[in-house]
PDB file with SEQRES, HELIX, SHEET and CRYST1 records, atoms N, CA, C and O in Angstrom:
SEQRES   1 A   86  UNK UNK UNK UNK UNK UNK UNK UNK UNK UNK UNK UNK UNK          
SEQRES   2 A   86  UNK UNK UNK UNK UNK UNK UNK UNK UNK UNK UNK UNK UNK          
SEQRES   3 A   86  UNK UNK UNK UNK UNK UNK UNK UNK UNK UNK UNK UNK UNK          
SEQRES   4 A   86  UNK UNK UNK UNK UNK UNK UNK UNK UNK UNK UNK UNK UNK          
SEQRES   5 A   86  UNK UNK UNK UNK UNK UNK UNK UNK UNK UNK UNK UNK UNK          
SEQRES   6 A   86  UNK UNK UNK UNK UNK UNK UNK UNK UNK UNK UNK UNK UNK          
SEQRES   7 A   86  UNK UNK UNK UNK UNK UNK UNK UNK                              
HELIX    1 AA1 UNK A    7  UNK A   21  1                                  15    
HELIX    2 AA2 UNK A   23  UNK A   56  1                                  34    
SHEET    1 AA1 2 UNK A  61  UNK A  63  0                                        
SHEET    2 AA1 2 UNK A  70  UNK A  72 -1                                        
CRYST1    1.000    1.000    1.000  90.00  90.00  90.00 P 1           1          
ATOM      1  N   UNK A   1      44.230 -52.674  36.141  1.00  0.00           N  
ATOM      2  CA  UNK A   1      43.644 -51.367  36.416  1.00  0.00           C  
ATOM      3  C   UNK A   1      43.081 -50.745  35.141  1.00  0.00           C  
ATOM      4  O   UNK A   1      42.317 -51.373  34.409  1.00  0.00           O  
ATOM      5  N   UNK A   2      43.563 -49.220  34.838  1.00  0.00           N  
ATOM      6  CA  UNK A   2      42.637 -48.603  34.107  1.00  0.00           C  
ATOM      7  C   UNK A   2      43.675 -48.803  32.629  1.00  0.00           C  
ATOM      8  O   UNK A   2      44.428 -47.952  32.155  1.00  0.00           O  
ATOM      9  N   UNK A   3      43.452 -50.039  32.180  1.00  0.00           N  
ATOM     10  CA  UNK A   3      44.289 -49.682  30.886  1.00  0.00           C  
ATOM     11  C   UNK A   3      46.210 -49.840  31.068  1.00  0.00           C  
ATOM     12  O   UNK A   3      46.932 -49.748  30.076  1.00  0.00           O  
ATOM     13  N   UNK A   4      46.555 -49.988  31.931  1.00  0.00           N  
ATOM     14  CA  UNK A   4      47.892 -50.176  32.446  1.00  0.00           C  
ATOM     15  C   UNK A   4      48.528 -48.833  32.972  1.00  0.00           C  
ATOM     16  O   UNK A   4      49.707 -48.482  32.929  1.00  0.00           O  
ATOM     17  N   UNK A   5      47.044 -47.947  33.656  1.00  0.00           N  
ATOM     18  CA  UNK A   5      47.417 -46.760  34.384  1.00  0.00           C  
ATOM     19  C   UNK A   5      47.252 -46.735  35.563  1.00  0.00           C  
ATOM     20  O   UNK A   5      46.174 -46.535  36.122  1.00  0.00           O  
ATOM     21  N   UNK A   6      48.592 -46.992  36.225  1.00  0.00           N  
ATOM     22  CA  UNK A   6      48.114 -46.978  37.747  1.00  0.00           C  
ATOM     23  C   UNK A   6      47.659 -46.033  38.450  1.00  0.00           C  
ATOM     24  O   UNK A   6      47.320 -45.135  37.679  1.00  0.00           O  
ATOM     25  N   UNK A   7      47.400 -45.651  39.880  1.00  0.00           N  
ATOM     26  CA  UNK A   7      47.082 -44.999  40.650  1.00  0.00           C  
ATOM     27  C   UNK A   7      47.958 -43.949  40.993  1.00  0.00           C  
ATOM     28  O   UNK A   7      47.437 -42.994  41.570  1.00  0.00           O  
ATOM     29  N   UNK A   8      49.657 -43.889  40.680  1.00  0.00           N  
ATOM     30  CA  UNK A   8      50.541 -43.399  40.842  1.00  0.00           C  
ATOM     31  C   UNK A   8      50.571 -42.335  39.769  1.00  0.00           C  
ATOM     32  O   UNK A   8      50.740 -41.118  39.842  1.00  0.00           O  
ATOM     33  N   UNK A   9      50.306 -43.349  38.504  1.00  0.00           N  
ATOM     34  CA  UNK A   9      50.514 -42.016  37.750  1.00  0.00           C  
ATOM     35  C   UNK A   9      49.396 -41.117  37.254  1.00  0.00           C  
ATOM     36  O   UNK A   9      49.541 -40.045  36.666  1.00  0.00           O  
ATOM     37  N   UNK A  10      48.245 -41.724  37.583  1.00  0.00           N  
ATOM     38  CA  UNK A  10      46.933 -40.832  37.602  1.00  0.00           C  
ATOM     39  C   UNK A  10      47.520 -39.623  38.921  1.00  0.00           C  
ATOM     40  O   UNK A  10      47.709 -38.429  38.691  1.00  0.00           O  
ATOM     41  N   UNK A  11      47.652 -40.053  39.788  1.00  0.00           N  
ATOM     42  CA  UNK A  11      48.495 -38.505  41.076  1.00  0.00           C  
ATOM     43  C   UNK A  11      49.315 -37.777  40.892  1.00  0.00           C  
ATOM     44  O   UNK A  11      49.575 -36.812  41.611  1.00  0.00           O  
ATOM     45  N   UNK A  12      50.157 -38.253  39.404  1.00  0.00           N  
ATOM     46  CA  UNK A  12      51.420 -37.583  39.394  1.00  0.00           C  
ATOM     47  C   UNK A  12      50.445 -36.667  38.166  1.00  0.00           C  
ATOM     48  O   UNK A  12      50.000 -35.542  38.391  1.00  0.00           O  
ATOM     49  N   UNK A  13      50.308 -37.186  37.274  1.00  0.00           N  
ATOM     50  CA  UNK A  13      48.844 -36.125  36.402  1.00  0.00           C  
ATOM     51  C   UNK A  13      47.976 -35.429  37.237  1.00  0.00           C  
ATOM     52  O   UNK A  13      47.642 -34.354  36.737  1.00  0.00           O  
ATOM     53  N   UNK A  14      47.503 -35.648  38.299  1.00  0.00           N  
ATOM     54  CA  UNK A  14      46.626 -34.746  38.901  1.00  0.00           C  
ATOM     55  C   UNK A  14      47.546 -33.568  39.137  1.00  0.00           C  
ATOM     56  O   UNK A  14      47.292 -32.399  38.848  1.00  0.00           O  
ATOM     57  N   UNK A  15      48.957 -34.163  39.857  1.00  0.00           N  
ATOM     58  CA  UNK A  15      49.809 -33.029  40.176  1.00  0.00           C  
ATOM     59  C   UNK A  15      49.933 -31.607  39.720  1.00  0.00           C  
ATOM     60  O   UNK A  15      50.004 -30.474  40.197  1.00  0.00           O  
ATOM     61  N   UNK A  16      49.922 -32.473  38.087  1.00  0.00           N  
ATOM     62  CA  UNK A  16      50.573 -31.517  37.147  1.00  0.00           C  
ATOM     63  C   UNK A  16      49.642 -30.483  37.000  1.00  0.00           C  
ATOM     64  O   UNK A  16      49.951 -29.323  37.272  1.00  0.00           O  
ATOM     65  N   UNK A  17      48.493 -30.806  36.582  1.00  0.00           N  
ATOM     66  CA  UNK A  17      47.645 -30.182  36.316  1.00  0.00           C  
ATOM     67  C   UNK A  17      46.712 -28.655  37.857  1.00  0.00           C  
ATOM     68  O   UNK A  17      46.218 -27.527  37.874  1.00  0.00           O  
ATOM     69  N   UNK A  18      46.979 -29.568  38.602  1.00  0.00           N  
ATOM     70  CA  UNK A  18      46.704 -28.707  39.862  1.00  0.00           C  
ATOM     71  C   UNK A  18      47.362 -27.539  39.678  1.00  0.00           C  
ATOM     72  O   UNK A  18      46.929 -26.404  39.879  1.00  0.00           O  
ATOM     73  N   UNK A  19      49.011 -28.049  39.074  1.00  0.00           N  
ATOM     74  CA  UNK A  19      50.129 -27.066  39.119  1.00  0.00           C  
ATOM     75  C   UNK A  19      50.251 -25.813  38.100  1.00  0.00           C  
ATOM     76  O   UNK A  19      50.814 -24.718  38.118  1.00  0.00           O  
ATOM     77  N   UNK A  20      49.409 -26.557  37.177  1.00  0.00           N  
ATOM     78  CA  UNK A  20      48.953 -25.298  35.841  1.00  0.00           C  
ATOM     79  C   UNK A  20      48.170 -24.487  36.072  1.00  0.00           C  
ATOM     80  O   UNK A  20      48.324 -23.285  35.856  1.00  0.00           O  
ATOM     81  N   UNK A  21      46.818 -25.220  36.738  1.00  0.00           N  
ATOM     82  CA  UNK A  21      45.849 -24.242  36.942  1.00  0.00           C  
ATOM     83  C   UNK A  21      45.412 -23.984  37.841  1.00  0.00           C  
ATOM     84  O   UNK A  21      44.343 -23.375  37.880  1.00  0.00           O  
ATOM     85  N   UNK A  22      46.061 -24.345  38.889  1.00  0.00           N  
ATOM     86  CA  UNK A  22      45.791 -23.915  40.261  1.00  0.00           C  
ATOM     87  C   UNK A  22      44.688 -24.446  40.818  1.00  0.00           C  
ATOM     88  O   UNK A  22      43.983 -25.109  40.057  1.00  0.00           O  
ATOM     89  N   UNK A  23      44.219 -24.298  42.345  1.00  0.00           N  
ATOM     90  CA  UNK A  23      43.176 -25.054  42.721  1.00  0.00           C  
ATOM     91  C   UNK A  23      41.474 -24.221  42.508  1.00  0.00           C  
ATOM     92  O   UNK A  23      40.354 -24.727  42.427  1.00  0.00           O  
ATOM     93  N   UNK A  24      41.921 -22.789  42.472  1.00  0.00           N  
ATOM     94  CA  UNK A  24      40.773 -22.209  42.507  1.00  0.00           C  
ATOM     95  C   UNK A  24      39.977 -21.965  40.946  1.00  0.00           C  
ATOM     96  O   UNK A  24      38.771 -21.742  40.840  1.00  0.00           O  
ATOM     97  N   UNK A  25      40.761 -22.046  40.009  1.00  0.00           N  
ATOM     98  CA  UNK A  25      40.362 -22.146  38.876  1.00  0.00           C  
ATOM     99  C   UNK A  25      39.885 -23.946  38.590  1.00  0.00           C  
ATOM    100  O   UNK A  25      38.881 -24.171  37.913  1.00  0.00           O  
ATOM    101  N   UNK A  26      40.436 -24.730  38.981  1.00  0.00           N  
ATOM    102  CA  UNK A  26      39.938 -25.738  39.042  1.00  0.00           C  
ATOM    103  C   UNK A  26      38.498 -26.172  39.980  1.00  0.00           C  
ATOM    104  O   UNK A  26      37.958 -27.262  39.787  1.00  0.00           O  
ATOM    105  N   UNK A  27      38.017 -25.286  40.900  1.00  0.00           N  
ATOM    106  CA  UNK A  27      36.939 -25.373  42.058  1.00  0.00           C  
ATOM    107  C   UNK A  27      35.768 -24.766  41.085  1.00  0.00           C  
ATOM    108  O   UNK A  27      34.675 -25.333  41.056  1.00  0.00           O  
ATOM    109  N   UNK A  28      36.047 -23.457  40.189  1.00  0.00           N  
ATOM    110  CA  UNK A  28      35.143 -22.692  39.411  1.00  0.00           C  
ATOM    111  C   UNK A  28      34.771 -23.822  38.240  1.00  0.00           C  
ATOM    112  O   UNK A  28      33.587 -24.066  38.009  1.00  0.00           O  
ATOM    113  N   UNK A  29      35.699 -24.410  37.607  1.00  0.00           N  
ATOM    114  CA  UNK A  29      35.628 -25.182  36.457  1.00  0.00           C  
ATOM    115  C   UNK A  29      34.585 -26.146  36.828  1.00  0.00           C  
ATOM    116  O   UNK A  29      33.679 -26.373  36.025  1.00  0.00           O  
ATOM    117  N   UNK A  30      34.645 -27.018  38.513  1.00  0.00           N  
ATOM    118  CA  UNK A  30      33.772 -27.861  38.921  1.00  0.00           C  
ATOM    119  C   UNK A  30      32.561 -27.388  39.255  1.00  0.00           C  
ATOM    120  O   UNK A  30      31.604 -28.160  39.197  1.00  0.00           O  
ATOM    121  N   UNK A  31      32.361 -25.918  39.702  1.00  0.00           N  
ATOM    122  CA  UNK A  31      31.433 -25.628  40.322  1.00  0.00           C  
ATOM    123  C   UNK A  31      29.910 -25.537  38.580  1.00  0.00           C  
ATOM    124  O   UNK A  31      28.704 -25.771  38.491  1.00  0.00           O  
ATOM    125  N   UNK A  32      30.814 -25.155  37.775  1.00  0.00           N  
ATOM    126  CA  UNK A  32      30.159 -24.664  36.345  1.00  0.00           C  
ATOM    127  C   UNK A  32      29.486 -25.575  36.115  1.00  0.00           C  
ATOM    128  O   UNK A  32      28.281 -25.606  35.864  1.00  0.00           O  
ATOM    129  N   UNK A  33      30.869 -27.089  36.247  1.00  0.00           N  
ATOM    130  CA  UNK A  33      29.954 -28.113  35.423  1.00  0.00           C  
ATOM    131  C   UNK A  33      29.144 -28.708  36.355  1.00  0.00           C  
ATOM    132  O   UNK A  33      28.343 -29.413  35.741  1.00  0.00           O  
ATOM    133  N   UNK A  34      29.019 -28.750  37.157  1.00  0.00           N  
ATOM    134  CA  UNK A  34      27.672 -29.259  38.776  1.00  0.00           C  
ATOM    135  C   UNK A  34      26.314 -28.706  38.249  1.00  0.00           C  
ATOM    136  O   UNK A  34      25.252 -29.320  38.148  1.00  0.00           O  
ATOM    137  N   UNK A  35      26.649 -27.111  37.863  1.00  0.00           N  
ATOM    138  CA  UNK A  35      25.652 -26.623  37.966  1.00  0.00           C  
ATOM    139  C   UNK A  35      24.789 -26.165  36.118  1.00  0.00           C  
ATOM    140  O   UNK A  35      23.710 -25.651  35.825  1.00  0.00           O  
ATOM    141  N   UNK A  36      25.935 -26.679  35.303  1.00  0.00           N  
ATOM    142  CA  UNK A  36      25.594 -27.398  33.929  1.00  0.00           C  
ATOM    143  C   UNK A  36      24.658 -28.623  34.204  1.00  0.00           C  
ATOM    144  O   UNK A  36      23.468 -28.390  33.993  1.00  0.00           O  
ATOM    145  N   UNK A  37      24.951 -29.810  34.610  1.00  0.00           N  
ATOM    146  CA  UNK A  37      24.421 -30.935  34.988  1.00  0.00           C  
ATOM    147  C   UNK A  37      23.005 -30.481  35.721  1.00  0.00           C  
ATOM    148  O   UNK A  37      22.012 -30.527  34.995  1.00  0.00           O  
ATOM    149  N   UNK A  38      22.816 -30.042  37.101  1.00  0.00           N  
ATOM    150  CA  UNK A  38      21.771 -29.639  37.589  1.00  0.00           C  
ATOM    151  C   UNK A  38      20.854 -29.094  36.397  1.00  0.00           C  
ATOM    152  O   UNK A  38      19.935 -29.770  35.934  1.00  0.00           O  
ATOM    153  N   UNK A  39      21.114 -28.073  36.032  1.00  0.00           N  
ATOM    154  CA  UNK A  39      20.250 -26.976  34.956  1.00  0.00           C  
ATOM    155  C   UNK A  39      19.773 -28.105  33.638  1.00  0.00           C  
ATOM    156  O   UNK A  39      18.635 -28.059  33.171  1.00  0.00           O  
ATOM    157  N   UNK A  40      20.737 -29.020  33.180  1.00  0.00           N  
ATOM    158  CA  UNK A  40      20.151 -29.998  32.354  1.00  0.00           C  
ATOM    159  C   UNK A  40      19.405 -30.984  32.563  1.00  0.00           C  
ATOM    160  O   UNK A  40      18.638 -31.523  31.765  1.00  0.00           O  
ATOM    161  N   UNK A  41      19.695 -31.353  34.083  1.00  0.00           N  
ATOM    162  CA  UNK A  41      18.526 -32.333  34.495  1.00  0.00           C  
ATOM    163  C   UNK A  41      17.501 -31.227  35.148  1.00  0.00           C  
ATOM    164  O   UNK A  41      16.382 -31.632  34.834  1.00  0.00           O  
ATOM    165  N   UNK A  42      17.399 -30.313  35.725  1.00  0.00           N  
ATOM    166  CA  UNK A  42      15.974 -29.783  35.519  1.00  0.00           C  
ATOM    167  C   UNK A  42      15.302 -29.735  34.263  1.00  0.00           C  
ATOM    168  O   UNK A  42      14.151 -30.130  34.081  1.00  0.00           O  
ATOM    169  N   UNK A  43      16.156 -29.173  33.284  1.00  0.00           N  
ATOM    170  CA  UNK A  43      15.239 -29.376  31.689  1.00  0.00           C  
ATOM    171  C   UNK A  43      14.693 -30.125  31.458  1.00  0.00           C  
ATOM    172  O   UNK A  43      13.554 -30.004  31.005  1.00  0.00           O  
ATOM    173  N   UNK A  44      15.412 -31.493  31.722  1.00  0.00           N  
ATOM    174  CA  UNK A  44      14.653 -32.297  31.358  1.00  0.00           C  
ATOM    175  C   UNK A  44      13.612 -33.094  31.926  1.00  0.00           C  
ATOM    176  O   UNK A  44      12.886 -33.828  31.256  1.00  0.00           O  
ATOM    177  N   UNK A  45      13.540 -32.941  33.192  1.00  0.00           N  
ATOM    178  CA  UNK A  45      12.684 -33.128  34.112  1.00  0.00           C  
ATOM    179  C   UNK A  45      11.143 -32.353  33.779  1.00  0.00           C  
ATOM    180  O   UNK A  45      10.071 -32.950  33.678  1.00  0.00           O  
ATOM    181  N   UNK A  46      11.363 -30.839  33.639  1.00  0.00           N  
ATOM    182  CA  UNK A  46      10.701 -29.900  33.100  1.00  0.00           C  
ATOM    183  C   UNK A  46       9.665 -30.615  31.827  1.00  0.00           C  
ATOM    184  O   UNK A  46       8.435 -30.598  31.787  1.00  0.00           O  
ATOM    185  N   UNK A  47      10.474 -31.129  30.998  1.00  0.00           N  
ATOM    186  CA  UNK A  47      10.260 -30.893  29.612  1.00  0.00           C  
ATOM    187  C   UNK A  47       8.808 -32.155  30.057  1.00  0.00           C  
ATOM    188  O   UNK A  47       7.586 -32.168  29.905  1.00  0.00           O  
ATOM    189  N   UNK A  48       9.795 -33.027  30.623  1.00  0.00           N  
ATOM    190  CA  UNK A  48       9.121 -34.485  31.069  1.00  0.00           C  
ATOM    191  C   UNK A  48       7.021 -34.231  31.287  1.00  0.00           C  
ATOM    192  O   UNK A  48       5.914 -34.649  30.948  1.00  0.00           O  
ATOM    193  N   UNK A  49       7.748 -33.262  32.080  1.00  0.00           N  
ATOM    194  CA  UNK A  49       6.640 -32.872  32.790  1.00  0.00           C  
ATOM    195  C   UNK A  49       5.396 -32.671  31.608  1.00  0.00           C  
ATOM    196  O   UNK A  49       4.514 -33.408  31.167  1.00  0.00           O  
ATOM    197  N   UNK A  50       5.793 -31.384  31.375  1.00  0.00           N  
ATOM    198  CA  UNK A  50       5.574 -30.456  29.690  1.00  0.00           C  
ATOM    199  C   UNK A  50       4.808 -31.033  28.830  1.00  0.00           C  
ATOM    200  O   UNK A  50       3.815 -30.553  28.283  1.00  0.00           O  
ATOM    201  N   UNK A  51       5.434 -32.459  28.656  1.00  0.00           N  
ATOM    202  CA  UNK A  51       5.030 -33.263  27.286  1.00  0.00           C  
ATOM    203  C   UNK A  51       3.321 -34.207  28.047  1.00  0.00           C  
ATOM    204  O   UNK A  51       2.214 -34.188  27.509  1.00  0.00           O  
ATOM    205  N   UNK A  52       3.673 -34.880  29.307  1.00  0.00           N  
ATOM    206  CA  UNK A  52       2.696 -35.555  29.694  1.00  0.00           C  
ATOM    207  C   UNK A  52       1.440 -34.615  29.918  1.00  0.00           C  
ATOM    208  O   UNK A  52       0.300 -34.924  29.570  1.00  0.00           O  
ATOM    209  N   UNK A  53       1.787 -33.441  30.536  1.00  0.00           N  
ATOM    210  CA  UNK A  53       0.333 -32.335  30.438  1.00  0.00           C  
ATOM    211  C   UNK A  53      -0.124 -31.966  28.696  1.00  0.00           C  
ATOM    212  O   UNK A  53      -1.134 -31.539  28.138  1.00  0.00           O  
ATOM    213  N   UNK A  54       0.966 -32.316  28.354  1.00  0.00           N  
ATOM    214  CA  UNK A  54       0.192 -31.311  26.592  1.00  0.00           C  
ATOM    215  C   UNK A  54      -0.579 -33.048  25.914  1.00  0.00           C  
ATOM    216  O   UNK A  54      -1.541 -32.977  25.150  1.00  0.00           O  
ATOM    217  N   UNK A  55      -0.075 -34.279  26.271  1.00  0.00           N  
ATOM    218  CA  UNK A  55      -0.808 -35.047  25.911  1.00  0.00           C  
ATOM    219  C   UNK A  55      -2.103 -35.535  26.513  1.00  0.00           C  
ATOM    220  O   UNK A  55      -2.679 -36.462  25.944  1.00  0.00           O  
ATOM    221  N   UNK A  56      -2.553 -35.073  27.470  1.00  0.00           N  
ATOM    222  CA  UNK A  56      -3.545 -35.040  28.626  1.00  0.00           C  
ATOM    223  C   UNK A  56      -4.855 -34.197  27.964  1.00  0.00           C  
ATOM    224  O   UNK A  56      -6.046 -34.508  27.953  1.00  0.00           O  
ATOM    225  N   UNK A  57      -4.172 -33.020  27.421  1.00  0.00           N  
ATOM    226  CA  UNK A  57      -5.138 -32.097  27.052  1.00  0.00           C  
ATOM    227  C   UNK A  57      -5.489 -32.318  25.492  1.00  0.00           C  
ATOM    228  O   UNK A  57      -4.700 -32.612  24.593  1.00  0.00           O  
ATOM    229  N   UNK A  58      -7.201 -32.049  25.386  1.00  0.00           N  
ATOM    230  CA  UNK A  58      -7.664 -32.863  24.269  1.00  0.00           C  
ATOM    231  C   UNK A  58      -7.365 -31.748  23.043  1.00  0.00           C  
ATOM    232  O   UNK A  58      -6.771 -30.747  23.443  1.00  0.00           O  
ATOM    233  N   UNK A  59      -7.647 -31.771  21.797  1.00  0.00           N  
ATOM    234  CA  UNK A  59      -7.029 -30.833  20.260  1.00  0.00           C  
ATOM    235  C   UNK A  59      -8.441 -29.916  20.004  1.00  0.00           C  
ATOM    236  O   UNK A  59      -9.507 -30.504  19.818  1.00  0.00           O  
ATOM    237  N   UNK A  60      -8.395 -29.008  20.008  1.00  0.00           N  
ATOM    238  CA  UNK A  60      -9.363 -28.306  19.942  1.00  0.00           C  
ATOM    239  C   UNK A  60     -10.197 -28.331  18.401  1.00  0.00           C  
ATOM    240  O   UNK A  60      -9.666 -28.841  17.415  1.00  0.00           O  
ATOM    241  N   UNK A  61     -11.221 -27.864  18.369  1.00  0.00           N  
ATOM    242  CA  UNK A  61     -11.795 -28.601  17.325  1.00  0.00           C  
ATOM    243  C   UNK A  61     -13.062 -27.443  17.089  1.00  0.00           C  
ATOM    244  O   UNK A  61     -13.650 -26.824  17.975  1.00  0.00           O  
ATOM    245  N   UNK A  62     -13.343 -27.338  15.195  1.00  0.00           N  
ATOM    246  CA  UNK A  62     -13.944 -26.050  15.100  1.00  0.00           C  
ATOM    247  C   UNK A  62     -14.961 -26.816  14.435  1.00  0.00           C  
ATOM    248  O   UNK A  62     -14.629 -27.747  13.702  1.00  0.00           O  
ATOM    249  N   UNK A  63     -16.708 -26.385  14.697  1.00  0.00           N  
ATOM    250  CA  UNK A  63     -17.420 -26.983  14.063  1.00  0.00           C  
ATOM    251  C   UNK A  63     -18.116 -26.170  12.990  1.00  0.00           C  
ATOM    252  O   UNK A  63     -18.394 -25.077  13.484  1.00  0.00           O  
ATOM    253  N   UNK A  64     -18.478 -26.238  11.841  1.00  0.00           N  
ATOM    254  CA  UNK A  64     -19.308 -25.639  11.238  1.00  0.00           C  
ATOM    255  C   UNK A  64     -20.875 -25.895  11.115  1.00  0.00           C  
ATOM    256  O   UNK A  64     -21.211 -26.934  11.683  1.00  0.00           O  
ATOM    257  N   UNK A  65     -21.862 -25.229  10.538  1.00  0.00           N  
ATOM    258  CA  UNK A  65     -23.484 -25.709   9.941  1.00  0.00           C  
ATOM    259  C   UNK A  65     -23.240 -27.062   9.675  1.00  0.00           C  
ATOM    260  O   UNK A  65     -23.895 -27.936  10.243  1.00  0.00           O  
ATOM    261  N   UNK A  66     -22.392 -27.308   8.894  1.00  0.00           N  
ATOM    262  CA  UNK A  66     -22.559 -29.138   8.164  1.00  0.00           C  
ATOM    263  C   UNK A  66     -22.120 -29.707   9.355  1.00  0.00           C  
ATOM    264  O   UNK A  66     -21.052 -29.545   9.946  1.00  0.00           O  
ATOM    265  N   UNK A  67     -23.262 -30.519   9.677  1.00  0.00           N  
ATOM    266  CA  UNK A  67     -22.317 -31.292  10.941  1.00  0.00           C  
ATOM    267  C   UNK A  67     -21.380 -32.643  10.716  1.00  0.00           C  
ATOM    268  O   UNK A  67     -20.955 -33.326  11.648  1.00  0.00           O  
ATOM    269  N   UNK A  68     -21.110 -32.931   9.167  1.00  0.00           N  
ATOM    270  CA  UNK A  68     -20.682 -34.008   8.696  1.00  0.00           C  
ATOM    271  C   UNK A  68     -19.196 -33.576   8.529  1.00  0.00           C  
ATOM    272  O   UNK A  68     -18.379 -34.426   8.175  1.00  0.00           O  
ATOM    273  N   UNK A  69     -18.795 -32.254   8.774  1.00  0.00           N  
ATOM    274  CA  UNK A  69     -17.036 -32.169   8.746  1.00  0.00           C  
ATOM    275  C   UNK A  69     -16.555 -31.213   9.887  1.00  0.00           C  
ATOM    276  O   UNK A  69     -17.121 -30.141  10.101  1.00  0.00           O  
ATOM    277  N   UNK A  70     -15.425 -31.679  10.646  1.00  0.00           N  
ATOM    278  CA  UNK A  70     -14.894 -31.265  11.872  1.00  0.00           C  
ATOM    279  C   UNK A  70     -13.329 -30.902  10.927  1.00  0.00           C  
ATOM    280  O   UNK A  70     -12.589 -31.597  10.230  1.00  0.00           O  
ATOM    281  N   UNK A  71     -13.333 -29.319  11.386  1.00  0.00           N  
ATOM    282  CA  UNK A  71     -11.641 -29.305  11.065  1.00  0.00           C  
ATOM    283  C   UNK A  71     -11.271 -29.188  12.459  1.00  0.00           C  
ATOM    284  O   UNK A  71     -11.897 -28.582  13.329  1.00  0.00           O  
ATOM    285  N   UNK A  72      -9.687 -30.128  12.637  1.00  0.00           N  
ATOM    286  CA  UNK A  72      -8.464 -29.744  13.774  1.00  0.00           C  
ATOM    287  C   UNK A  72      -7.841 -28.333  13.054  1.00  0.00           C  
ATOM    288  O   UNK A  72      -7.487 -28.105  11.898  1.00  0.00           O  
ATOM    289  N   UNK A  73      -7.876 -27.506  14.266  1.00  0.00           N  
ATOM    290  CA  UNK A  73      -7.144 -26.192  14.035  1.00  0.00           C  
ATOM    291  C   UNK A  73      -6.281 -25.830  14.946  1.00  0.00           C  
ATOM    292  O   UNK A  73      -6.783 -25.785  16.069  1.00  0.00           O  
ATOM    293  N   UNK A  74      -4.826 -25.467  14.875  1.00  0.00           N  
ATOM    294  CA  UNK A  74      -4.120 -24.910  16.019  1.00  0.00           C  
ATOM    295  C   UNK A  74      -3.460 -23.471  15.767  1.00  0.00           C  
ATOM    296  O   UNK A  74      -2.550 -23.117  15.017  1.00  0.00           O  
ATOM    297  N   UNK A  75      -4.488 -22.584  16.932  1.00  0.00           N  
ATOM    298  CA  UNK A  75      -3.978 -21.354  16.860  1.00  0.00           C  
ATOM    299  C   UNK A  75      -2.498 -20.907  17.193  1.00  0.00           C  
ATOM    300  O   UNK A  75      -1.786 -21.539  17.974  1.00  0.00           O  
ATOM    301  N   UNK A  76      -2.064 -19.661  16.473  1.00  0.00           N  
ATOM    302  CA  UNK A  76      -0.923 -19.402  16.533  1.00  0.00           C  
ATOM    303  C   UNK A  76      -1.010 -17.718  16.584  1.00  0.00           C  
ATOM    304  O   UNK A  76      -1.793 -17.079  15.880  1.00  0.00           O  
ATOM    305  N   UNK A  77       0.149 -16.973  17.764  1.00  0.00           N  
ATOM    306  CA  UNK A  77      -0.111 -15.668  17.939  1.00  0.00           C  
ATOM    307  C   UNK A  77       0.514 -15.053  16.649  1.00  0.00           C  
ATOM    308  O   UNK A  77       1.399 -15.777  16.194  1.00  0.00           O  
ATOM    309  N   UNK A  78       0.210 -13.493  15.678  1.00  0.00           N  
ATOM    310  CA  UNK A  78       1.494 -13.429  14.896  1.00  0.00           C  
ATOM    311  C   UNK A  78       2.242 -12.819  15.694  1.00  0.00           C  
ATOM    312  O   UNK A  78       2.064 -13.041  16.891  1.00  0.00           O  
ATOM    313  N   UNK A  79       3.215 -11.945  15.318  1.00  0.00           N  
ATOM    314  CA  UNK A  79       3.920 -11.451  15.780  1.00  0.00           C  
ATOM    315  C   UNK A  79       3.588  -9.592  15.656  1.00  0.00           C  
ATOM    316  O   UNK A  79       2.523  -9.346  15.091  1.00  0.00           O  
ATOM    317  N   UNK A  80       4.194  -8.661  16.009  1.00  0.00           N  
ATOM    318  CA  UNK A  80       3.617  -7.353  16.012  1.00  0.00           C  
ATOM    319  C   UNK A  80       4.074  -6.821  15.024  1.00  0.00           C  
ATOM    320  O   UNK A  80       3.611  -5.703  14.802  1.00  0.00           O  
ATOM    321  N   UNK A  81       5.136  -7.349  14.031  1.00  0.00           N  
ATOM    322  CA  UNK A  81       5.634  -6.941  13.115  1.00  0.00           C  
ATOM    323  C   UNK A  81       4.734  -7.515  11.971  1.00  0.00           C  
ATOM    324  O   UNK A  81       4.848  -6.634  11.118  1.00  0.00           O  
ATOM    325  N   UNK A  82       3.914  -8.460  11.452  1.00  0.00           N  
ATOM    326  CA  UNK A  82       3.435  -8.579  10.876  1.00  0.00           C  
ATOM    327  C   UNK A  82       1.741  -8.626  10.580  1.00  0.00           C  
ATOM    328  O   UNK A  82       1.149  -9.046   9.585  1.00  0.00           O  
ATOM    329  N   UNK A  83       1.129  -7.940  12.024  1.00  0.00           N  
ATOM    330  CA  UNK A  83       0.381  -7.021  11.858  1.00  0.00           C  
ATOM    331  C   UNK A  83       0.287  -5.572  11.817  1.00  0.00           C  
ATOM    332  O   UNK A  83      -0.712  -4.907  12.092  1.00  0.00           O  
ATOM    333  N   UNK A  84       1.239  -5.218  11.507  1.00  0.00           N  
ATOM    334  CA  UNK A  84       1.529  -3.829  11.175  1.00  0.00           C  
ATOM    335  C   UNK A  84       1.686  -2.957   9.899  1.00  0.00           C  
ATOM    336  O   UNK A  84       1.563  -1.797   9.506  1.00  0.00           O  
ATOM    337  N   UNK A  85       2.279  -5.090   9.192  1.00  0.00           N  
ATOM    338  CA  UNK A  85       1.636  -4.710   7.653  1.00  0.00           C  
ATOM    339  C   UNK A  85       0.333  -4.233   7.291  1.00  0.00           C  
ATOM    340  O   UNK A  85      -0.027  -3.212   6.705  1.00  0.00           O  
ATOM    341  N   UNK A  86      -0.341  -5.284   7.816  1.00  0.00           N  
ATOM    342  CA  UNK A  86      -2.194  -5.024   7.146  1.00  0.00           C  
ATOM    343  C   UNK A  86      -2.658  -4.098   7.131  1.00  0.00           C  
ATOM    344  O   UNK A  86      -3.808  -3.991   6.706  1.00  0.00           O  
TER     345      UNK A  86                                                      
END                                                                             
């Protein structure tokens, strides 16, 4: 079996533990981590998603008069605190 743990005494450990923390604190504990698991596989499902659309879409690109140099530029918002300096 599991290591020379039988089935008996994995029940007699469940026992115990039922007996500490009762069943309803044990139902909340399961319900958390179900819904830990769910929420992490949406993320990452999400993210999945996320990454294949942002590689789909082409890098935007600024041209000047010389048509012999292209800069890649990626805009960025500031923030309201640091236009408030200027």
């Amino acid at each position: 079996m599991l290591g020379g743990i039988s089935i008996w005494q994995l029940l007699i450990v469940l026992g115990i533990i039922i007996l500490i923390f009762g069943t309803k604190k044990l139902r909340n504990v399961g319900g958390d981590l179900g819904g830990a698991v769910k929420g992490f596989k949406k993320a990452m499902h999400d993210e999945d998603k996320q990454t294949e659309e942002d590689t789909d879409k082409p890098q935007a690109q600024v041209r000047h008069d010389n048509e012999g140099h292209t800069y890649d530029v990626k805009a960025e918002r500031k923030s309201e605190e640091q236009e408030e300096r200027k």
